[in-house]
N, C-alpha and C positions, 0 to 999 in steps of 0.2 A: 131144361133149356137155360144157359145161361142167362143173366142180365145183362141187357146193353151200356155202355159205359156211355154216360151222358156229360162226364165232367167236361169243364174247360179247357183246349189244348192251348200250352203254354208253350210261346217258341222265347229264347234265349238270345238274342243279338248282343254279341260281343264282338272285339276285336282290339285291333293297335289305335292307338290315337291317329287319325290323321288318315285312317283307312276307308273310308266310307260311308261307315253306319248312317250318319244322317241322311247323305244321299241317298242311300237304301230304303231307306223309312219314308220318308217322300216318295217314293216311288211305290211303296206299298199301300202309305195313304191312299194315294191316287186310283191303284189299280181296283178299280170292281171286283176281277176275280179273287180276290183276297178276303172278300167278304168284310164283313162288322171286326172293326181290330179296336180292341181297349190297348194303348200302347202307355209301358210305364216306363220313366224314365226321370233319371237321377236331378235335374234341374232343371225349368226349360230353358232359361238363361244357358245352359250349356248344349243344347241343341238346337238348331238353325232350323225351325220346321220354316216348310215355305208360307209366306203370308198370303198368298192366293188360297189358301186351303183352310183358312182359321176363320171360322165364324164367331166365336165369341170365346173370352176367358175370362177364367177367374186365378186366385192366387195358384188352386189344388187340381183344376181341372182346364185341357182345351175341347173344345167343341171344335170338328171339322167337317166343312160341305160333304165329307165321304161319308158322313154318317159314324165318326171313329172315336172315341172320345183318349183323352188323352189324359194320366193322372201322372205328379211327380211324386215321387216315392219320400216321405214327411219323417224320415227318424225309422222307419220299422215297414219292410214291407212286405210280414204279415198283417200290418195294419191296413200297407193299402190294399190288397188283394181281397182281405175282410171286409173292406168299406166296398169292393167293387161287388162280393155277393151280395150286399146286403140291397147295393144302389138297383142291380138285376130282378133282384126278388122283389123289391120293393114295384120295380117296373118304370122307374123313372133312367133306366137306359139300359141299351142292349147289344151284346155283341158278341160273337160265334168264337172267339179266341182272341190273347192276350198276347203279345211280343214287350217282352222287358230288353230294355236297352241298358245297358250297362256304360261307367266310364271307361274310358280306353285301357286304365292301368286298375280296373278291378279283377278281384279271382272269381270265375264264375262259381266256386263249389259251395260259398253261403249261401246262393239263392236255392240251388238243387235240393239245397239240405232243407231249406224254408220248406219248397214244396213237398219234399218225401215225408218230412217229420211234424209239422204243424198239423193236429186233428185237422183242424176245419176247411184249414187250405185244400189239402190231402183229398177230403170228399168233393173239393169242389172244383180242383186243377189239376192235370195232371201234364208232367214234358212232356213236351212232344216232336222236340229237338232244340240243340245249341247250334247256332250257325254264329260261325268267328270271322270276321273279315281281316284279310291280313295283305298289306301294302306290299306288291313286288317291288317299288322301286326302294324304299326305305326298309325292306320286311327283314333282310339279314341283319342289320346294323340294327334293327328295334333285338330281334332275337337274343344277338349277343349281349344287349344293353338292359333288355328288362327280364326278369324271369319269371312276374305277370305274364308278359306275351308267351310264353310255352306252354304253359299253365291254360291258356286261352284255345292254342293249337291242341293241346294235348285232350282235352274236353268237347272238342266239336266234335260234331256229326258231319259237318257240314263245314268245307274250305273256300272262302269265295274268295279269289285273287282278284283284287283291283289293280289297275295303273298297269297292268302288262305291257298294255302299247307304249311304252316308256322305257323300257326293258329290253336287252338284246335277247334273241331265245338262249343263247349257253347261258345267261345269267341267272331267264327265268327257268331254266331247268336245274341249276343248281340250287335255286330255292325252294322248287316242286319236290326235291329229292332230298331237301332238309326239312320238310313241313313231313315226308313221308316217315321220315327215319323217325321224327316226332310223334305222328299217329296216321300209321297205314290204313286206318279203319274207317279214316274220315273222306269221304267222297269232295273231291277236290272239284269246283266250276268258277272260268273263266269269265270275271263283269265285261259287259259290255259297256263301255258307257256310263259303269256305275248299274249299270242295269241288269237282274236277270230272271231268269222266269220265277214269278210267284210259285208255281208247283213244283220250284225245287226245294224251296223252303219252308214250306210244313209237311206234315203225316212221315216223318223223319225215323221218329223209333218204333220199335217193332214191339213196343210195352203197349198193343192196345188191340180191341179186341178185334177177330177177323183179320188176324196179320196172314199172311203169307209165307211160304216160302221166300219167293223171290226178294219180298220184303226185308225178310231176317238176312239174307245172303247180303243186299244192300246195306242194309244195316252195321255189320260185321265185315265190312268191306272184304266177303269171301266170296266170290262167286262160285259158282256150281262147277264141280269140279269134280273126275276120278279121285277117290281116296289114292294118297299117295301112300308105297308100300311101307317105307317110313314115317312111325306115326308122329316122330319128334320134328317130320321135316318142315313142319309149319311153325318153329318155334320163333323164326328167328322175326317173322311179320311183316320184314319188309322186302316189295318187290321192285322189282324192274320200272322205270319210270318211262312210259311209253311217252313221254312228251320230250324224254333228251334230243339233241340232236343230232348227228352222225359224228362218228369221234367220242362223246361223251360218255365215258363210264361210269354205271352207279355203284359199279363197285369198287371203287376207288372214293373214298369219303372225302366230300367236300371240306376246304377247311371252316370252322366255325367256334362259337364261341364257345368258352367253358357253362356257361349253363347248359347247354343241350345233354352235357353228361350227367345231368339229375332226372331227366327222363328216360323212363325205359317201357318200350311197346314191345309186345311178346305175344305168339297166339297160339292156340293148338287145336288140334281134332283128333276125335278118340271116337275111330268106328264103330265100337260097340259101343252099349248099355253101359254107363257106368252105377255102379251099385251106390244105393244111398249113402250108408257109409261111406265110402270111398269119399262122396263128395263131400260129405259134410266133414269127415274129418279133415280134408286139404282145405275148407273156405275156412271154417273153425281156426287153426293153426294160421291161414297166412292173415288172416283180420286180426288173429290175437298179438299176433308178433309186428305186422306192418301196416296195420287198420288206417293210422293216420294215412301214410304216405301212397294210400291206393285212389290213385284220382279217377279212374275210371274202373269199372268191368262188366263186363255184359256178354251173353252168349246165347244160344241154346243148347240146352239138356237132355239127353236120353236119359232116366233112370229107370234100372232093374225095377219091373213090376209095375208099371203105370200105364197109364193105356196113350196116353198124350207126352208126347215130349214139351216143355215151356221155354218160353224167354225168360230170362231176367236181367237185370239191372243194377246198379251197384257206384256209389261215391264214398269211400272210405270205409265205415259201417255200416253205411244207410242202406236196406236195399230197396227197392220196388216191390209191391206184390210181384210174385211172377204169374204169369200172363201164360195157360194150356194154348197147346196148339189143335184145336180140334180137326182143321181140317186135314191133320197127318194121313195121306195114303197107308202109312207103315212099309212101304219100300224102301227109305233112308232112315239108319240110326245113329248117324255120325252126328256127336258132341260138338259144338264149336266154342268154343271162349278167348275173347280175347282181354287183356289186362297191360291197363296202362299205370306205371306209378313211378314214382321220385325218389332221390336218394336212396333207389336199390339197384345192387350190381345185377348186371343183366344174367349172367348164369345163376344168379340166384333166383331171379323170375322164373327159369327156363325151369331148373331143376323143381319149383313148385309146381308148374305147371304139369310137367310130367308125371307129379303124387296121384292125377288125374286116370294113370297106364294102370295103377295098382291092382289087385284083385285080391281081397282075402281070403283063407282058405275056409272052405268048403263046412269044415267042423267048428271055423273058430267062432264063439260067442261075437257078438256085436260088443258088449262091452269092452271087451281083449283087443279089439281090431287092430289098435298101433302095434301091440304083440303080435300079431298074427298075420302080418301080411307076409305074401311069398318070400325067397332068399333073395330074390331081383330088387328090393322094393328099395327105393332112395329116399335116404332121408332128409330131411327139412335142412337147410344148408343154414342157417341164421335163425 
């Protein structure tokens, strides 16, 4: 029987300047259903918490009536995150999960990296989703102007559009179908108010234990779906934007700025088993040639010979443990992964991704494999 995973789930609030977050955060203070939130963040002086909610502070910490404690992040926030197991264990404050707030024009992939790669964090927190707020009414013109903010899109799990009502709908669908071309994988909801449901915003990734199906498809912004006969046909990621309006095509590209062509979202699905080799020789080669510029990856796995297929995870080198899926019926063995990254051409992505179709043959050694895969097999394009 496995071990229950007890760590800390950490959610990520990022976004544009000017998009939300604080109002977001307020509202999650408040919310009960949100449970004990330790919320870290970059200065308080830079965040507007409401003063109806603050029971006492000190330089490093707010104390709020929700029971939420509040820490700013001091030069290193392995340090804070370490000061917050130590404050837990010790028993002098408590709380079920942590939301790091980020400034508007930071990269989320230092924190990710904090928490996958720092021992102590690592046993003690684990994502549990990035959620990016991104301003319709300003959100093309931040796009074109910061290339933080795609960076920001490109890494969510989670799109929460503010300022809509401010917005004519052709305008908000030609931003919906530029956040998409960014990252299809990120489940897009509309604020109300600044407001939206607390249970959209955490239990976000499918890196934990007792995931789902349904979960991972979430996840992967793939819904359950007939294999398509072609297996390359998912390569290209992005779909149809059911929120355009009549007249609007998504397949006529909006115009926009030259950053958006340093991002590239790609996905695939490989009905069968893919053989270990197989996989590890495609991650192996595209981590060793474009390790930096891979800002996202995550999928799930069938391989040849296991009895569980797993999720896993992935920012540039870093991965996650991967995460069995025990409660696999074994009726589905369709692979999913999707890959998002930067300054790569997109058939270059596509062509990696497909290294995935390979199969080697039958006689060949494991060590030979790059020798030895069939006449069909593509090679690494870069």
């Amino acid at each position: 029987m496995a071990l229950q995973d007890n760590r800390v789930p950490v959610t990520l609030l990022t976004g544009f300047l000017g998009a939300g977050k604080t109002t977001l955060l307020n509202q999650l203070i408040r919310d009960p259903e949100a449970g004990r939130i330790a919320v870290i963040i970059n200065e308080f002086g830079d965040v507007g918490l409401d003063h109806d909610l603050i029971e006492e502070a000190t330089e490093e910490t707010v104390l709020l009536r929700s029971g939420c404690l509040c820490c700013a992040v001091l030069g290193d926030l392995a340090k804070t995150l370490g000061a917050l197991i130590a404050r837990r264990a010790a028993g002098t404050c408590s709380f079920d999960r942590v939301v790091i707030e980020t400034s508007g024009i930071a990269d989320p992939g230092p924190i990710v990296h904090t928490l996958a790669t720092d021992r102590q964090i690592a046993q003690a927190f684990r994502l549990d989703g990035v959620v990016t707020l991104a301003d319709a009414a300003t959100g093309m013109k931040t796009l074109d102007q910061q290339f933080e903010a795609l960076r920001q899109v490109a890494m969510a799990d989670v799109l929460i559009l503010s300022k809509t009502d401010l917005v004519e709908p052709f305008d908000l669908a030609r931003f919906e179908t530029r956040l998409e071309a960014i990252n299809a994988s990120a489940r897009r909801i509309h604020a109300q108010h600044g407001s939206v449901p607390v249970g959209a915003l955490f239990g976000l990734s499918a890196m934990r234990d007792g995931v789902t199906f349904s979960d991972v498809d979430a996840w992967l912004g793939m819904p359950p779906q007939a294999a398509s006969a072609d297996p390359l046909a998912g390569l290209s990621g992005i779909a149809p934007n059911p929120a355009a309006p009549a007249g609007f095509s998504p397949s006529v590209p909006a115009a926009h700025g030259r950053h958006d062509q340093r991002i590239t979202s790609a996905s695939i699905e490989v009905t069968e088993p893919i053989p270990a080799t197989v996989f590890d020789f495609w991650l192996d080669t595209l981590i060793a040639l474009k390790g930096p510029n891979i800002l996202r990856m995550k999928g799930i796995l069938h391989v040849e010979g296991l009895q569980y297929p797993f999720v896993f995870h992935g920012v540039q080198h870093i991965f996650d443990a991967p995460v069995p899926m025990k409660r696999w019926s074994g009726q589905d063995s369709t692979s999913r992964v999707v890959v998002i990254a930067r300054d790569m051409d997109e058939a270059d992505l596509k062509a990696s991704l497909a290294l995935l179709l390979m199969r080697p043959k039958a006689a060949a050694a494991v060590e030979d494999l790059p020798a030895a895969m069939t006449v069909d097999t593509i090679e690494m394009p870069f």
